[in-house]
Each structure stands twice: as structure tokens, then as C-alpha cells.
C-alpha positions as CSV (number, residue, x, y, z in Angstrom):
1,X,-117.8,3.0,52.9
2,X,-114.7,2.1,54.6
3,X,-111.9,4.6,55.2
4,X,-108.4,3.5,53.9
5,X,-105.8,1.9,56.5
6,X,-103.3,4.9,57.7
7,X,-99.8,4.3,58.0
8,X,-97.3,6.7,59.7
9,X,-93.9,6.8,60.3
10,X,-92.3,9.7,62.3
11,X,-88.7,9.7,60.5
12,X,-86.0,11.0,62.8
13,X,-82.8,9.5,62.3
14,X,-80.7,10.4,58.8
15,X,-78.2,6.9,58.4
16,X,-78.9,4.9,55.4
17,X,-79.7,1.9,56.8
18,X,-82.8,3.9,58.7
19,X,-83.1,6.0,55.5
20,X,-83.8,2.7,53.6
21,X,-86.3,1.5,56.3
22,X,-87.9,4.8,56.0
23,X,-88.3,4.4,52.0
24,X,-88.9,1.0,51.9
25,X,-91.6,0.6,54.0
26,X,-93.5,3.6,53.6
27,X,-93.4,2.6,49.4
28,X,-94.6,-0.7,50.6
29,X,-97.3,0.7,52.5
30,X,-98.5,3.1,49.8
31,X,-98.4,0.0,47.4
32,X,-100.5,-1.8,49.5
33,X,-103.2,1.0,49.5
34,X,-102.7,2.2,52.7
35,X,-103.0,6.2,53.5
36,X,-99.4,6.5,53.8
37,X,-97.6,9.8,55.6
38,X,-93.8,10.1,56.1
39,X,-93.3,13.2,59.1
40,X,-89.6,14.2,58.6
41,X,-87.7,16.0,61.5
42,X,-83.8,16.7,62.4
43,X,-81.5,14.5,60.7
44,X,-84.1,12.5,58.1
45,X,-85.6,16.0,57.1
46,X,-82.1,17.4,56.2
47,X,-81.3,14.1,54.0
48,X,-84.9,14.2,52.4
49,X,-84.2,17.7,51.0
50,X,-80.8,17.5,49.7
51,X,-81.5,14.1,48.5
52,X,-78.5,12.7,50.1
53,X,-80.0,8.6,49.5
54,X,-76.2,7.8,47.7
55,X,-75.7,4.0,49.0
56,X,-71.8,5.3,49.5
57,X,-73.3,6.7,52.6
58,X,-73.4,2.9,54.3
59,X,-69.3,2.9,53.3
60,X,-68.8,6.3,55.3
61,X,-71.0,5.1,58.2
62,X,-70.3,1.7,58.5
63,X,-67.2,1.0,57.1
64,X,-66.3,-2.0,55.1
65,X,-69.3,-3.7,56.2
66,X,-71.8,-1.1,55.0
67,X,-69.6,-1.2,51.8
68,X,-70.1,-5.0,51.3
69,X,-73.9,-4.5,52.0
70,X,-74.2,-1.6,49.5
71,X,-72.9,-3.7,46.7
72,X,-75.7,-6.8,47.8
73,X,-78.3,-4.1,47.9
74,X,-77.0,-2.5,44.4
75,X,-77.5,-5.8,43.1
76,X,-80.9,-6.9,44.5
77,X,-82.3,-3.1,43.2
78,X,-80.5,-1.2,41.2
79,X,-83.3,1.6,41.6
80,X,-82.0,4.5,44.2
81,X,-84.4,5.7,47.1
82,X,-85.1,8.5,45.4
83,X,-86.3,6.9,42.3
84,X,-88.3,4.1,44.5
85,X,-89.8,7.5,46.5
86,X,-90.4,9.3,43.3
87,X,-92.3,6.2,41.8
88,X,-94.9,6.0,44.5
89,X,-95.3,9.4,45.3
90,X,-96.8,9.3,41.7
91,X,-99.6,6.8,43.0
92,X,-100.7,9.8,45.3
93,X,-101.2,8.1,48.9
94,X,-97.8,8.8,49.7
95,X,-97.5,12.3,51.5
96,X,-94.0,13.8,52.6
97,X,-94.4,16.4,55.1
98,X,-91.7,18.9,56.9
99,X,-91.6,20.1,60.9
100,X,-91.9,23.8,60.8
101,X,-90.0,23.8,64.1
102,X,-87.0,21.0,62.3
103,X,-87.2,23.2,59.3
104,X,-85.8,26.0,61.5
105,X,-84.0,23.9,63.6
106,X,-81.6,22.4,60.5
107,X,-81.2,25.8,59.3
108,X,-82.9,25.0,56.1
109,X,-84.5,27.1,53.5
110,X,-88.5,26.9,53.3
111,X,-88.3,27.4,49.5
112,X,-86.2,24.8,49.0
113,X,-87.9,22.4,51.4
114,X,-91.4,23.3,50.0
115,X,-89.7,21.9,46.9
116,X,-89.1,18.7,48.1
117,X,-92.3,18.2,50.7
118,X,-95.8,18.3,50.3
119,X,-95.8,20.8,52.9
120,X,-94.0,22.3,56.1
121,X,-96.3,21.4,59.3
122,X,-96.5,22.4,63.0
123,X,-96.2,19.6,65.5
124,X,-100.4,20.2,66.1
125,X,-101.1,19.5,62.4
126,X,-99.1,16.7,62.3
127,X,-100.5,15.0,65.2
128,X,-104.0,15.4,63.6
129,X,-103.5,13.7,60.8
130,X,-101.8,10.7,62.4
131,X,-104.3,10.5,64.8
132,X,-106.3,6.9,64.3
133,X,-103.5,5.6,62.6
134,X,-103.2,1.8,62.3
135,X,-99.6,2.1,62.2
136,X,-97.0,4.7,63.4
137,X,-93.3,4.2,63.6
138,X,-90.6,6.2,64.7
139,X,-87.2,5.9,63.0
């Protein structure tokens, strides 16, 4: 029996645009069949739990340009990040975990992180699991 494909992605960065890349291809992955683990840190983790995904972010950080491409994207999928995330997470191969060391970092509460993670773990856990991983981005 062969174990399923792992995919990774180390999610640092909190901008839509890397937001979206975060989303898009970890759902993709998970779709696919693929073990799929999102590790959220700094700026990405404090997004992730106040479900800040509102395309009027690419307005505020990219100006009239990130406006124009929010209004494409609105039209190719009218479907918000969080509703694309929320739809695969249902599959169940697609894990969100929390940094224990971010968590504190960001100032955030556990309680309400739990909330929005699978779980909070320590750099050592997450290293385990993404060990043997086909595939393991940092964004």
C-alpha cells in the first residue's frame, strides 16, 4: 500500500496576493488527494484567525492595480478564500496548523486560534510531520 503524496506549505507572509497563493494551492493539492498541511506563522497566522481574506485588501495594498485585479478575480470566482478553505477542509486532507512560538509572538489568544486551527504546534512537531514531504513551499 502506497502512502499518499504530502504537500506542505510554510505560510509566512499575510498580503492577499500570497494569501490567495496560500489558499489556492493548498485546496488544489488537497483536491488532488495529496496529504495536504498549511504551517501558519507571523503575518499569515494573524490573517488566518481573524479571517481577514476580504479582496479589498489587494485595493489597500496595491493600489489601483490590486483594485482592478480584485474585480477580475471577483468575476472569475465569486467564492471568498474562506469559503474555498472551508470547502476542502470538509474533504479532511487538508490540516491548518498554528506555531506555538507565532501564536505568542502575534499576541494572539490560544482559545481563539484553537478555534480556527486544527492545532497550535511547536517548531519540532511541525518539522516531523513535514518531513518526507514531496512538496514544501514557503510563502
Amino acid at each position: 500500500m502506497s502512502e499518499k503524496k504530502k504537500f506542505v506549505i510554510f505560510a509566512h507572509s499575510g498580503t492577499y496576493d500570497k494569501l490567495y497563493q496560500i489558499v489556492t494551492l493548498s485546496i488544489t493539492a488537497a483536491s488532488m488527494g495529496r496529504e495536504t498541511y498549511i504551517f501558519l506563522f507571523f503575518w499569515a497566522l494573524k490573517r488566518f484567525v481573524n479571517e481577514e481574506f476580504s479582496l479589498e485588501r489587494l485595493s489597500s495594498e496595491f493600489g489601483e492595480e490590486g483594485e482592478k485585479l480584485g474585480k477580475r478575480m471577483r468575476e472569475m470566482n465569486p467564492l471568498s478564500l474562506k469559503e474555498l478553505l472551508a470547502e476542502v477542509r470538509n474533504i479532511g486532507n487538508l490540516k491548518l496548523y498554528a506555531c506555538s512560538g507565532a501564536v505568542k509572538l502575534m499576541d494572539l489568544e490560544e482559545v481563539k486560534v484553537k478555534s480556527k486551527v486544527d492545532d497550535i504546534l511547536g517548531l519540532t512537531t511541525i518539522l516531523e510531520i513535514a518531513d518526507g514531504a514531496e512538496t514544501q513551499l514557503f510563502i
